[in-house]
N, C-alpha and C positions, 0 to 999 in steps of 0.2 A: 504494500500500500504506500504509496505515495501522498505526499500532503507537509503542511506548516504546522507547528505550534496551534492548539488549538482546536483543529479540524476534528470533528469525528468520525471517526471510522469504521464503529460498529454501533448500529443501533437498533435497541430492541423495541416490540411494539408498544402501544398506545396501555395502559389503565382502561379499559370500557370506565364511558359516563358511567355514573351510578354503580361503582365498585371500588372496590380499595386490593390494591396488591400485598404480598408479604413476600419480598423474595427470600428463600431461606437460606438456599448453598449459592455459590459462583466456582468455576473454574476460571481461569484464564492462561492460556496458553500461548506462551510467549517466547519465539525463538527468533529472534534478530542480532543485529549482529551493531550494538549501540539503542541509541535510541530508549524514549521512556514513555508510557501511557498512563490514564488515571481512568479508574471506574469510576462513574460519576451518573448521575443522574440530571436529565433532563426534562423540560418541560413541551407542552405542546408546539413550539414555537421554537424549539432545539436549543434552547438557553438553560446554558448547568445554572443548579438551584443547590447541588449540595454534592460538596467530594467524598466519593467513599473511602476509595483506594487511592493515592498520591502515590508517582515515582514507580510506576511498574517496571523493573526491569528484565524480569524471568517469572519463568512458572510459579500462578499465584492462586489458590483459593481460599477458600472459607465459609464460615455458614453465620447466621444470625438473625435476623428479625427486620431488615430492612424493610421498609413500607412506604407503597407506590399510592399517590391521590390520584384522582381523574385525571386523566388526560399525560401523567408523569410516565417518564420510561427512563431506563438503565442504557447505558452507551460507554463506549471507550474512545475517548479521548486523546489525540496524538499531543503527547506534551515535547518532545524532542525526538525527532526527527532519526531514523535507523534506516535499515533495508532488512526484509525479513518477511517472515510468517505470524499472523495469531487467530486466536479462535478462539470464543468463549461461550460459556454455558451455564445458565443460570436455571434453576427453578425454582418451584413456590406455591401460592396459592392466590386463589382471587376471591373474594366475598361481597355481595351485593349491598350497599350501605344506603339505598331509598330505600324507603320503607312506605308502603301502600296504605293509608288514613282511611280505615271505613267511614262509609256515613254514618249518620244517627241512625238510621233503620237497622243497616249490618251490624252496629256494633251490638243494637238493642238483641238481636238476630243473635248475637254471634257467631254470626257469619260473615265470612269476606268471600269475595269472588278475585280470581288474580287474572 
């Protein structure tokens, strides 16, 4: 991959509206020959909001509780410039965070319709 300071490189998809992510584990696989990356997290509009991982140099993972808002994703970052290979691998979970307001009838009912 070619690119500046900056640039990123890999990017992963979108939060659905109306959910929340949790990534748990990442890999990142990193064989270049110089050069450094950062896991980071972006917004709808590809603008980092928060660093995970700074200064990637070599093979890196880990696991924890990381959590995606609507519209946020996970991407790597070219922070200094190498020639090389990488791949990364994250997973997780996603959970729906609107929640359906019965009317006065349903709720009288309790019943909801989805």
């Amino acid at each position: 991959v070619a690119g500046t300071a900056g640039d990123l490189i890999v990017v992963g998809p979108s939060c659905p509206a109306g959910f929340m992510g949790t990534i748990q584990d990442f890999n990142v696989t990193f064989g270049t020959a110089g050069g450094t990356v950062e896991l980071v997290i972006v917004d709808s509009n590809n603008q980092v909001i928060n660093f995970l991982v700074k200064a990637i140099t070599a093979n890196q993972n880990g696991s924890g509780a990381t959590v995606l808002q609507d519209g946020q994703r996970l991407a790597v970052r070219l922070n200094t410039a190498g020639a090389g290979i990488i791949g990364v691998f994250c997973s997780g979970k996603i959970k729906r965070t609107n929640t359906i307001i019965p009317t006065v009838g349903e709720a009288a009912s309790e019943r909801v319709s989805f």
